[in-house]
C-alpha positions as CSV (number, residue, x, y, z in Angstrom):
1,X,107.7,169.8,192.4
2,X,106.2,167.3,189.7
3,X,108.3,166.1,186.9
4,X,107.1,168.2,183.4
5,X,108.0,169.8,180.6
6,X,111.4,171.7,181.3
7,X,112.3,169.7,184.6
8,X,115.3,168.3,185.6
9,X,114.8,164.7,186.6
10,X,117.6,163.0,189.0
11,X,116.8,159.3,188.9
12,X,119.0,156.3,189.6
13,X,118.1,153.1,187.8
14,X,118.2,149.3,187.0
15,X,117.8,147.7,184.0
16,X,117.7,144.0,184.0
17,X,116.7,141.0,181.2
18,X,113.7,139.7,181.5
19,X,114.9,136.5,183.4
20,X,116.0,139.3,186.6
21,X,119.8,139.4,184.9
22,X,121.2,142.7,185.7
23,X,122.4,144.4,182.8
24,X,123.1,148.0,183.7
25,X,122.5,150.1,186.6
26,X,123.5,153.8,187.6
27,X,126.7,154.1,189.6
28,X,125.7,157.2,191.0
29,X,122.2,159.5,190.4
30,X,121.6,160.7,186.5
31,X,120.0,163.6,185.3
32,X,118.1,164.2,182.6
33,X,116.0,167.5,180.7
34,X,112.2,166.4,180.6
35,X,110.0,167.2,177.9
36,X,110.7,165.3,174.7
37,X,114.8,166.3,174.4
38,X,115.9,162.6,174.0
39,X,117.5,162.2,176.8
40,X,116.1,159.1,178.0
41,X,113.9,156.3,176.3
42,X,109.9,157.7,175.7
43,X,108.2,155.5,177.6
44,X,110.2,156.3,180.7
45,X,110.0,159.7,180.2
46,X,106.1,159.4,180.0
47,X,106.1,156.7,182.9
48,X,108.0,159.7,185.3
49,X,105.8,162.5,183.7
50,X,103.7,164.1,187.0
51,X,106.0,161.7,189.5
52,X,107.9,163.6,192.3
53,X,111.0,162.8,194.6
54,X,110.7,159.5,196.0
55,X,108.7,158.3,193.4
56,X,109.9,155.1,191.0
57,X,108.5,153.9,188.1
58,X,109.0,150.0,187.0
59,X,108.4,149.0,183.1
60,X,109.1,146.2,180.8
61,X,110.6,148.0,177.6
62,X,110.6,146.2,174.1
63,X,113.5,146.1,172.0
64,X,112.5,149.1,170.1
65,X,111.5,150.9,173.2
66,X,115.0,150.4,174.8
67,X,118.0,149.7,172.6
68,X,116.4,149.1,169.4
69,X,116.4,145.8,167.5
70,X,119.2,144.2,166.6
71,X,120.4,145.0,163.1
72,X,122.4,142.6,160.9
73,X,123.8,145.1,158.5
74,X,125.3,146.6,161.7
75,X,127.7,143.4,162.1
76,X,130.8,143.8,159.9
77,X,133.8,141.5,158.9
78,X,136.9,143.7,159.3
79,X,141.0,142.6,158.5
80,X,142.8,141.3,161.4
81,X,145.7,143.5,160.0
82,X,143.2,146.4,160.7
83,X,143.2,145.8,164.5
84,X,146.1,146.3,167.5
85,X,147.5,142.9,168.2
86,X,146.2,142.8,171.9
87,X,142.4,143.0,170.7
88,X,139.7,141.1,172.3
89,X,136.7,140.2,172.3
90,X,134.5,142.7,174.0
91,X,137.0,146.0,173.6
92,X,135.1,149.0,172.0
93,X,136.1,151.1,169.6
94,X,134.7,154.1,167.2
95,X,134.3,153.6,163.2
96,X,132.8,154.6,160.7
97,X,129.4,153.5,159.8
98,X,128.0,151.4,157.5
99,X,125.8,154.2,155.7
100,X,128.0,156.8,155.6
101,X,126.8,158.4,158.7
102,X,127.9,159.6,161.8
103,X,130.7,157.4,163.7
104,X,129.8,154.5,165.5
105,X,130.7,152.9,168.8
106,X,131.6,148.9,167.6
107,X,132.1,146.0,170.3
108,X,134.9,143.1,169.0
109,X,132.3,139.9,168.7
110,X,134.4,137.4,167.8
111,X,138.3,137.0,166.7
112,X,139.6,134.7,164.3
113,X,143.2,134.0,162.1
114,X,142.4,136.6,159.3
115,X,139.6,138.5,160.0
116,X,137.7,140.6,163.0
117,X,134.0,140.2,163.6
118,X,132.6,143.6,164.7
119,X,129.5,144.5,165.8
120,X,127.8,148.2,165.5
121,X,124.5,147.6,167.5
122,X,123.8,148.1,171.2
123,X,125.1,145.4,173.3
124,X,121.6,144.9,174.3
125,X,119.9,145.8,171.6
126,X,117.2,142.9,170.2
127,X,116.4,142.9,174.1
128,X,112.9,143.2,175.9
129,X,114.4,144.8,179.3
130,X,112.8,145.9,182.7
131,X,113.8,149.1,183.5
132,X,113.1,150.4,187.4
133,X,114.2,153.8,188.4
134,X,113.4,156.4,191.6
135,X,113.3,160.0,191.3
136,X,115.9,161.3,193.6
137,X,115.4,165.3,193.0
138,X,113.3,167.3,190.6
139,X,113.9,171.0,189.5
140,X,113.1,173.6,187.2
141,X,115.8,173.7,184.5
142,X,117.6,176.7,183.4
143,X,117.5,178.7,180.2
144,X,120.9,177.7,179.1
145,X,119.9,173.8,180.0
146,X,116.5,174.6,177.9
147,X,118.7,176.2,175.1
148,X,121.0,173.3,175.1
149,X,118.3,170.3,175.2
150,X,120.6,168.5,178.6
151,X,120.9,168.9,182.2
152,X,123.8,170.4,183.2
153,X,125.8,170.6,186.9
154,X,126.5,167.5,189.5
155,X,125.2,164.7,187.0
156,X,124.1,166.2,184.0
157,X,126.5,167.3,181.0
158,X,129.1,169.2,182.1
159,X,130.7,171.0,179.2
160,X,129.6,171.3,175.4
């Protein structure tokens, strides 16, 4: 079966920087719903569109193409009094946003007497990345998965 509209993809991947750092790669296989649902960056999902098992696809992705550019207003200057006293730099934590949004995942930048820098983007965001993947199984989603806009089972979402 060919990867389309209303397929369930299995891929593992790697993404790396573009000097060949790793950055990210999949413990274990990762499914995905194909067909414009969001699941997975664009141009990946139109790199894979037509591919079959044991296929791989291998793309550089620009910041806005992977994830996003980084965005200044997304850095904020928070109380120390605000934060546990083991903090670090590099713990994660949900806040609210800056624009009133949904919440947002924050990584701890940098630590000083008084205050907490915090910092809302992607940890790689402002980053041109390559991203290599392999299609491990394809299959036609179900109606529920359809319904839902995710993959669900071994490595998809499992509950809502």
């Amino acid at each position: 079966m060919n990867i389309g509209k209303d397929t369930v993809v299995t891929i593992t991947y790697v993404v790396k920087d573009l000097d060949g750092k790793l950055l990210e790669e999949s413990d274990e296989p990762v499914s995905y719903l194909h067909g414009g649902y969001d699941n997975i960056f664009p141009l990946v999902e139109q790199a894979l569109e037509g591919k079959a098992v044991g296929d791989a696809v291998d793309l550089k992705l620009q910041p806005a193409d992977a994830f996003g550019e980084f965005e200044e207003d997304l850095v904020r200057l928070e109380p120390r009094e605000a934060f546990p006293p083991e903090i670090e730099i590099g713990m994660q934590f949900v806040g609210s946003p800056v624009d009133g949004g949904g919440e947002m995942l924050y990584t701890v930048t940098d630590i000083a007497e008084e205050k907490v820098v915090v910092d809302g983007n992607h940890p790689y965001a402002g980053q041109a990345v390559h991203f290599h993947c392999e299609v491990s199984e394809v299959r036609a989603a179900t109606s529920d998965e359809v319904e839902h806009g995710h993959a669900h089972g071994a490595h998809g979402h499992h509950h809502h």
